[in-house]
C-alpha positions in Angstrom: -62.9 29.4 -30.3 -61.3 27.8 -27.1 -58.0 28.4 -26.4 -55.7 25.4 -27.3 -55.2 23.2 -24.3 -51.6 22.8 -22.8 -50.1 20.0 -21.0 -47.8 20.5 -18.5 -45.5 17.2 -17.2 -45.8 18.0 -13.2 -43.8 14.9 -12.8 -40.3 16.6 -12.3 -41.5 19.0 -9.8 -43.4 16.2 -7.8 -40.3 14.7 -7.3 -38.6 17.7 -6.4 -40.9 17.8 -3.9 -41.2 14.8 -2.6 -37.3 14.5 -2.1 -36.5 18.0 -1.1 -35.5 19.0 2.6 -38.4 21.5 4.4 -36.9 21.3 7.5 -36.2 24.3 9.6 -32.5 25.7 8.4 -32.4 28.6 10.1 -31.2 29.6 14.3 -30.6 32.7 16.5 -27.4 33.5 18.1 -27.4 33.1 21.9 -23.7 33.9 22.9 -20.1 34.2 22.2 -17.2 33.0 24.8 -13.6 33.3 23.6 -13.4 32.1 19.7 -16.7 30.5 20.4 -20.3 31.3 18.4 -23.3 29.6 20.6 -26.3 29.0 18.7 -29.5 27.9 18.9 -29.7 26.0 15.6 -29.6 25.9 12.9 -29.5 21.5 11.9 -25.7 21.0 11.2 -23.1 18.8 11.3 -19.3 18.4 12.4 -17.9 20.9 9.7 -20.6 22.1 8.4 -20.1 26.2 6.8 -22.9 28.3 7.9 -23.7 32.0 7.7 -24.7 35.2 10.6 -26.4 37.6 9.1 -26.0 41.0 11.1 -29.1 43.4 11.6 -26.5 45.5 9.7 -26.8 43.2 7.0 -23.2 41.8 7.0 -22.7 38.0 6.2 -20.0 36.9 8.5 -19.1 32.8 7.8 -18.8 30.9 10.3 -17.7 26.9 10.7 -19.4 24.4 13.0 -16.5 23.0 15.4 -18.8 21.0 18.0 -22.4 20.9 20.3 -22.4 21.8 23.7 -25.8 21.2 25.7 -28.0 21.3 22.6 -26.3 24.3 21.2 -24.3 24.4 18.4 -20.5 25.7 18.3 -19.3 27.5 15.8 -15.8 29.6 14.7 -15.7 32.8 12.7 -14.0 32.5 9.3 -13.9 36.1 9.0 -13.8 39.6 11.5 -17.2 39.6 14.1 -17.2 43.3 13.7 -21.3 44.2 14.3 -22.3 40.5 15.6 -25.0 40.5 17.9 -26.8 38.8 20.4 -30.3 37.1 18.1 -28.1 37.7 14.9 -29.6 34.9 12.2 -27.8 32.1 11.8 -28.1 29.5 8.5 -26.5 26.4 7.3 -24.3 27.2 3.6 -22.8 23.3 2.7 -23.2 24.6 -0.7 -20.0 26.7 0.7 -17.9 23.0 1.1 -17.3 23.2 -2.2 -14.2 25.0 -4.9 -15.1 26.0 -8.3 -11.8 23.7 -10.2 -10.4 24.5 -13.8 -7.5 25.4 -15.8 -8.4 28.9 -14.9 -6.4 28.5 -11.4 -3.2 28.0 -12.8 -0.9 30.8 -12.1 -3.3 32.5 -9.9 -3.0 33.2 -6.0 -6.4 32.3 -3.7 -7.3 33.0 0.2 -8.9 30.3 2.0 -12.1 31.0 0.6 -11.2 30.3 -3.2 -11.0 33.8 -4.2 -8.1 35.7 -5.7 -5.9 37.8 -4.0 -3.7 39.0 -6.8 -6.5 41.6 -7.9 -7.8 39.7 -11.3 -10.8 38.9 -12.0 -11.0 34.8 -11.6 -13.4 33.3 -14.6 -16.7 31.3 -13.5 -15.9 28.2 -15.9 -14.9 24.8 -14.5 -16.7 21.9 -12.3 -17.6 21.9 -8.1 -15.4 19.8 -6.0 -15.8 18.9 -3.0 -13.2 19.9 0.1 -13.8 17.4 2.4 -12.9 14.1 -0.3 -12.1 11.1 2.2 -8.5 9.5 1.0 -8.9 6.8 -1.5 -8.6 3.3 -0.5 -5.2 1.2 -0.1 -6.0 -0.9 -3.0 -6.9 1.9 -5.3 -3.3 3.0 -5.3 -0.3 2.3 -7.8 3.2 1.3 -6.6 5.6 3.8 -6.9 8.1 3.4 -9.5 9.1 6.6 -11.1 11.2 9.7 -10.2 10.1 13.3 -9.6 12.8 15.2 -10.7 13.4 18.2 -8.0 16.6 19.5 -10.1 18.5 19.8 -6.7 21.1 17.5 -6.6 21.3 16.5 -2.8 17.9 15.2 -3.0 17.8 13.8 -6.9 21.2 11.5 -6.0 20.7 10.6 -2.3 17.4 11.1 -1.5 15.4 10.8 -4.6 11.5 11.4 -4.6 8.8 9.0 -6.4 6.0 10.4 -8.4 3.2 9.8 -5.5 6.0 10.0 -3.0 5.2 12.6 0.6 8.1 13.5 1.7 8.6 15.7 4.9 11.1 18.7 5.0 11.8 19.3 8.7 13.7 22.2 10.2 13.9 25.4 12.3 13.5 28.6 11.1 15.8 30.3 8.9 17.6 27.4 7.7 15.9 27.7 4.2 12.8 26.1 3.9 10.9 28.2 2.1 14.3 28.6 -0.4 14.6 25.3 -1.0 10.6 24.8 -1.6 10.7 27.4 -4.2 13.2 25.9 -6.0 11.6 22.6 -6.2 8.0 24.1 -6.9 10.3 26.0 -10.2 12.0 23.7 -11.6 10.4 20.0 -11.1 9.3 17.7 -13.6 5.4 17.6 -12.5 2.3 19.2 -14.6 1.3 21.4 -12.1 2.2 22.5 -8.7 0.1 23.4 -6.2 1.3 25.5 -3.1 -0.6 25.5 0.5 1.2 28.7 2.1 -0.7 27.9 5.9 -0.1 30.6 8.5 2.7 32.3 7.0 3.8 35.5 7.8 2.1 38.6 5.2 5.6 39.7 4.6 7.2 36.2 3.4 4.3 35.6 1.1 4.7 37.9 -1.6 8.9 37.7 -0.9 8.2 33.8 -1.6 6.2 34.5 -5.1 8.4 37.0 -6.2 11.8 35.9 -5.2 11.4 32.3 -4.2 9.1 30.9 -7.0 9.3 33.2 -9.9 6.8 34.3 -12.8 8.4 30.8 -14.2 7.2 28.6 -11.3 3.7 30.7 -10.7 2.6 30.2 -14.6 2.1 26.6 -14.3 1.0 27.0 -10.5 -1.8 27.1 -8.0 -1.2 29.1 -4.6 -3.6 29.0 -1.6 -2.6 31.4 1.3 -4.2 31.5 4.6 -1.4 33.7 6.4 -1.3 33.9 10.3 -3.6 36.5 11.3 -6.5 34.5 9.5 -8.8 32.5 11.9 -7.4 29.0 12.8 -10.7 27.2 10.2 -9.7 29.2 7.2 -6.1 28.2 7.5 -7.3 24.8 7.7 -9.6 25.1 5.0 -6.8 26.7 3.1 -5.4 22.9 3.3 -8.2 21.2 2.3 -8.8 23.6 -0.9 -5.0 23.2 -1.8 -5.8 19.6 -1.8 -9.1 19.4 -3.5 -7.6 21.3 -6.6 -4.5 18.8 -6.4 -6.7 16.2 -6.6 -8.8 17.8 -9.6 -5.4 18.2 -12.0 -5.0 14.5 -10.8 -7.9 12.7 -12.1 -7.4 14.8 -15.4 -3.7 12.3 -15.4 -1.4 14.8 -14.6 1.2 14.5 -11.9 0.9 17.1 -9.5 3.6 18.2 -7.0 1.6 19.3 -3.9 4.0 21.6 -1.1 2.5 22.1 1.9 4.4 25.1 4.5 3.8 24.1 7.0 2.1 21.0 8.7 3.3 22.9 12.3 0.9 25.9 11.6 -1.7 23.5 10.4 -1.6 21.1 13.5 -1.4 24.8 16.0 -4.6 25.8 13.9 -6.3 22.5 14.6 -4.9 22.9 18.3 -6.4 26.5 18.5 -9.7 24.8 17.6 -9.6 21.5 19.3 -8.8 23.9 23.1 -11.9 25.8 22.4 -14.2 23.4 21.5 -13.3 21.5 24.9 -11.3 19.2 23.9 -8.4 18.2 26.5 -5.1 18.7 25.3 -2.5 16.0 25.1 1.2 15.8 24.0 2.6 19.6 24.5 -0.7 21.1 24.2 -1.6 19.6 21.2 -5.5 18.3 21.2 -6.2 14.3 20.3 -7.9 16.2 16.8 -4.4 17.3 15.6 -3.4 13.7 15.3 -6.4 12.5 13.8 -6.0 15.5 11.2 -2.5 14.6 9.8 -2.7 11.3 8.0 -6.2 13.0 6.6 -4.1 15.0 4.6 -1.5 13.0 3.9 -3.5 9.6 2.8 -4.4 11.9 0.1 -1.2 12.5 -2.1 -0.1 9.2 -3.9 0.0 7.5 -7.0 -3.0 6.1 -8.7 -4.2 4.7 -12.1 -4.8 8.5 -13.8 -2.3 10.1 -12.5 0.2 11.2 -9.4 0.0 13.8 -6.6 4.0 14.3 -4.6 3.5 15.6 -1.0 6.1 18.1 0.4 5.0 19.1 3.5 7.6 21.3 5.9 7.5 20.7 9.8 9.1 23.4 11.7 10.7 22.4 14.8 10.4 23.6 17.8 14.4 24.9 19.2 15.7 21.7 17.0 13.7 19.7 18.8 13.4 17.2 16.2 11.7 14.5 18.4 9.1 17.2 19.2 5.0 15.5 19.0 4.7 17.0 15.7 7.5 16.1 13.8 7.6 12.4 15.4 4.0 12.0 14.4 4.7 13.1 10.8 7.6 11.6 10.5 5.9 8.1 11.4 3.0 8.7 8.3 5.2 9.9 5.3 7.0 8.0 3.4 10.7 9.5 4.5 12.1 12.7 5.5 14.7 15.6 4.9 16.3 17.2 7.8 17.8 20.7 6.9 20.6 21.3 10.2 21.3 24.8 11.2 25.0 23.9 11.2 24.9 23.7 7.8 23.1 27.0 7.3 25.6 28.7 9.1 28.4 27.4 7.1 26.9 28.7 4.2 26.3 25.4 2.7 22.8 25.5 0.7 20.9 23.5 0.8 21.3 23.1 4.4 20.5 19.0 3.7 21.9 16.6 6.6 22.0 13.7 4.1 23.3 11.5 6.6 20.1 12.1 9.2 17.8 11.7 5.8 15.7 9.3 4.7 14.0 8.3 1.3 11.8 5.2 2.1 11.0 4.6 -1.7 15.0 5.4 -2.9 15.4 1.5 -3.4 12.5 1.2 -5.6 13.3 4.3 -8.2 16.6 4.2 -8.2 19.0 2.6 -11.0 21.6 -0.2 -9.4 24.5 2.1 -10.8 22.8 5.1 -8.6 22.0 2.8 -5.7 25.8 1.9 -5.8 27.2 5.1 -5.7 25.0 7.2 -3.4 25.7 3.7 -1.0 29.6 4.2 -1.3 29.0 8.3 -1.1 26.9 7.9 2.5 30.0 5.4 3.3 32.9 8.2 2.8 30.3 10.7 4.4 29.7 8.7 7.7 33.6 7.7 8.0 34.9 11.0 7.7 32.0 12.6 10.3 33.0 9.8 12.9 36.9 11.1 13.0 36.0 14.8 12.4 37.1 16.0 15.9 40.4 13.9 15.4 41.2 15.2 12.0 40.0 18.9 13.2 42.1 18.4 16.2 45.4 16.7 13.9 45.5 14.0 16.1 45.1 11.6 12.9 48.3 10.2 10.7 47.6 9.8 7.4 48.0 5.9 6.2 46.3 4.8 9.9 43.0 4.1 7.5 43.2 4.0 4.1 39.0 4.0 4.2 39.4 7.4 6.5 42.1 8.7 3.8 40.0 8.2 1.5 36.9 9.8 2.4 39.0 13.0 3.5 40.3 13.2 -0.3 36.6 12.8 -1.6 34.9 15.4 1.3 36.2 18.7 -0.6 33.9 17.2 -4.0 31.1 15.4 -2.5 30.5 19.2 -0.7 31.2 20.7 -4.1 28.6 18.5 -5.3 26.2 18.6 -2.3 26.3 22.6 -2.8 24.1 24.2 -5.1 22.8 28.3 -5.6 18.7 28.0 -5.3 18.7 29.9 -8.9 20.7 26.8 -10.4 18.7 24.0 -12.2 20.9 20.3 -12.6 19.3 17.9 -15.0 18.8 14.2 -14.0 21.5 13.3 -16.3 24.1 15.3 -14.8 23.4 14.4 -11.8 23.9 10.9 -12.2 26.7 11.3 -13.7 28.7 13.2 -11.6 27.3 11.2 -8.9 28.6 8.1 -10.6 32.3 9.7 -11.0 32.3 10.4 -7.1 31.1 7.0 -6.2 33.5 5.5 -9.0 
C-alpha cells in the first residue's frame, strides 16, 4: 500500500521569497583614523547599527555616521580592543529597536537596553522602534492641565502643563540634579522616565540613592550612558529614553520625561558631527547639533492617549546663559527655569531666579485667583530687586514708596515660601493657598 499523499501550501514561502532581500550584507574593514571605522560595505544607511566581528571572535557594535569616497563611516559603540584590518563587518537594524513593557519600571539600563543594576530583565513586552519621527502638529492636544512637581517655586510661579517641555538651565553645582530628583519623586505623572547622558559614574548611583529614592525608582525608568561611553551610545541612550516614554504614552498614561543634560547630548553630537567632516559652526558646535535638538524635543507633548512632560537641563557654560546651546533650546521649549548661583550660595534651595523664569503655558493652566496672585507676588519681587542696593546701602526712608514698603514687609515670606528642603513634598492645595495669602 502507497504511502498517503501529503500536500504542502508552498505559497507562504514563495512569498517569502519573492519579497525577501538577497543582496550582499556583508563588508571588510579597510581602516581606522581617529574615532573613525572605514569600510568597504556593507549596504547601510545614515544610522544604521552594524556589527565587526574580530578573528578573535568578538562582536564589537558599531553605528554608521556618514560615506566618504564610497566607503562607509562608522563609530564604535563599544571598546575596539582586537579590531583588525579585514575584520567582517554586517548591517544589524534589527539592533534599532528596545524590547518595551511594564518589566522596565524601576529598573536602570545602559545605552544598549540592558540592565545595569545586576537583575535579570524578563524577555516579555513588544519592539519599538528608536528612531520614531515626532508626530505631526495637528495630532497634538492643547495643553490644559497641571503637572504637579510638589515644589512650590515652580507649582505657584512657574507651573508646568501635562505635555509641557520645560528647560532647567544652570551651571554646575547649583542643584540641578537635586532639584530633578525631587520632581522625578514626588510628581503627579504615571511613570517617569530618566535619560542620565554623560554623567559622571560617581553622581549616577549618588543620584538613585540619594536624589531619587527607592520611592521615585519603583515607578521609574532610568537610561544611563555616563561620560566615558562613546559619543553614539550616549545619544542612543536619548533616543531609548524616549522610545520607552513614548511606549507608557500610547498605553494613556502621562509620562514625565527628565532629560540631564541636553549640553552633553549636543557635545556628543558635536564629537560626531567633527569626525565625520562636518565643519563646525557656533563655538564648535557642528550644523547636526541643531538639527538634533527639536528631534527630541518635538517628541514630548500632549496627545489624544495620553501626555509625555519634557525636563531637559542645559548646563551653561561660566553662566554664560546666551551661550549657542542654551539660546537654541531656549528658542524650541515651551519656557524655561534659570537656577542663579547667587542663590546657591545664599543657601536658598531651590536656587530658582523666578524673576529671570518663564512658563509659556502658565496663562493657560492656571486658575484667575493663582494668575492674580503669582502677578502681584512677581510685582513685590521686581520692586524690591530694583532698590536692593539702596535699601542694602540705607539710603531709603521708609514712607518714600508705600509700593517699595510694601514689598520689603512681604520679601522675609515670599523667601520663606520660595524656600523649600529637596526631601519636603507641598501639595497643590497648600500651595495655592499660601500663595493666595501672600498675594492677598
Amino acid at each position: 500500500m502507497s504511502a498517503p499523499q501529503r500536500f504542502w501550501d508552498l505559497q507562504p514561502y514563495l512569498q517569502s521569497l519573492a519579497e525577501g532581500d538577497f543582496s550582499l550584507q556583508g563588508g571588510r574593514v579597510a581602516q581606522m583614523v581617529g574615532l573613525l571605522v572605514e569600510s568597504d560595505g556593507p549596504p547601510a544607511a545614515i544610522g544604521d547599527f552594524c556589527e565587526i566581528r574580530t578573528r578573535q571572535g568578538r562582536p564589537i557594535r558599531v553605528q554608521v555616521v556618514g560615506f566618504r569616497q564610497g566607503r562607509v563611516l562608522c563609530m564604535p559603540l563599544e571598546e575596539i580592543d582586537g579590531l583588525e584590518v579585514g575584520d567582517s563587518i554586517v548591517t544589524r537594524r534589527e539592533e534599532a529597536q528596545v524590547r518595551v513593557g511594564p518589566q522596565l519600571l524601576g529598573r536602570v539600563l545602559d545605552g544598549f537596553g540592558q540592565p545595569l543594576d545586576g537583575k535579570p530583565l524578563a524577555e516579555s513586552g513588544t519592539h519599538r522602534n528608536l528612531f520614531a519621527a515626532p508626530p505631526g502638529p495637528l495630532e497634538r492636544e492643547h495643553i490644559d492641565e497641571p503637572l504637579v512637581t510638589g515644589v512650590r517655586a515652580i507649582d505657584s510661579l512657574l507651573p508646568v502643563g501635562k505635555g509641557q517641555r520645560i528647560g532647567i538651565f544652570g551651571g554646575s553645582g547649583v542643584g540641578k540634579s537635586t532639584l530633578l530628583g525631587a520632581m522625578a519623586r514626588h510628581n503627579s505623572a504615571d511613570v517617569s522616565v530618566i535619560a542620565l547622558v554623560g554623567e559622571r559614574n560617581r553622581e549616577v548611583r549618588a543620584f538613585l540613592e540619594h536624589e531619587l529614592g527607592e520611592e521615585g525608582l519603583r515607578r521609574s525608568v532610568v537610561v544611563c550612558a555616563t561620560s566615558d561611553r562613546p559619543a553614539p551610545l550616549r545619544i542612543r541612550a536619548c533616543y531609548l529614553a524616549l522610545a520607552i516614554a513614548e511606549h507608557f504614552r500610547d498605553e494613556g498614561k502621562d509620562v514625565l520625561l527628565i532629560m540631564d543634560s541636553v549640553t552633553r547630548l549636543a557635545m556628543a553630537q558635536r564629537e560626531i558631527g567633527l569626525a565625520a567632516g562636518e565643519p563646525p559652526s557656533q563655538k564648535g558646535y557642528t550644523p547636526s547639533v541643531f538639527n538634533l535638538m527639536p528631534k527630541i524635543f518635538e517628541r514630548a507633548g500632549k496627545f489624544r492617549q495620553g501626555s509625555i512632560t519634557g525636563l531637559f537641563t542645559v548646563l551653561v557654560e561660566g553662566d554664560d546663559f546666551n551661550e549657542p546651546i542654551a539660546d537654541a533650546v531656549r528658542g524650541i521649549l515651551d519656557g524655561h527655569i534659570i537656577l542663579s548661583r547667587s542663590l546657591g550660595q545664599a543657601g536658598h534651595y531651590p536656587a530658582i531666579d523666578v524673576l529671570q523664569s518663564v512658563s509659556r503655558l502658565a496663562s493657560a493652566i492656571s486658575t484667575p485667583e493663582q494668575k492674580r496672585a503669582a502677578q502681584l507676588i512677581r510685582q513685590a519681587m521686581a520692586t524690591y530687586d530694583r532698590s536692593e542696593d539702596l535699601i542694602n546701602l540705607g539710603a531709603y526712608v521708609s514712607g518714600s514708596n508705600p509700593q517699595l514698603d510694601q514689598a520689603i514687609q512681604l520679601r522675609p515670606r515670599v523667601s520663606a515660601f520660595l524656600r523649600q528642603p529637596p526631601e519636603e513634598f507641598t501639595p497643590l492645595e497648600e500651595t495655592l493657598k499660601r500663595m493666595q495669602e501672600l498675594g492677598g
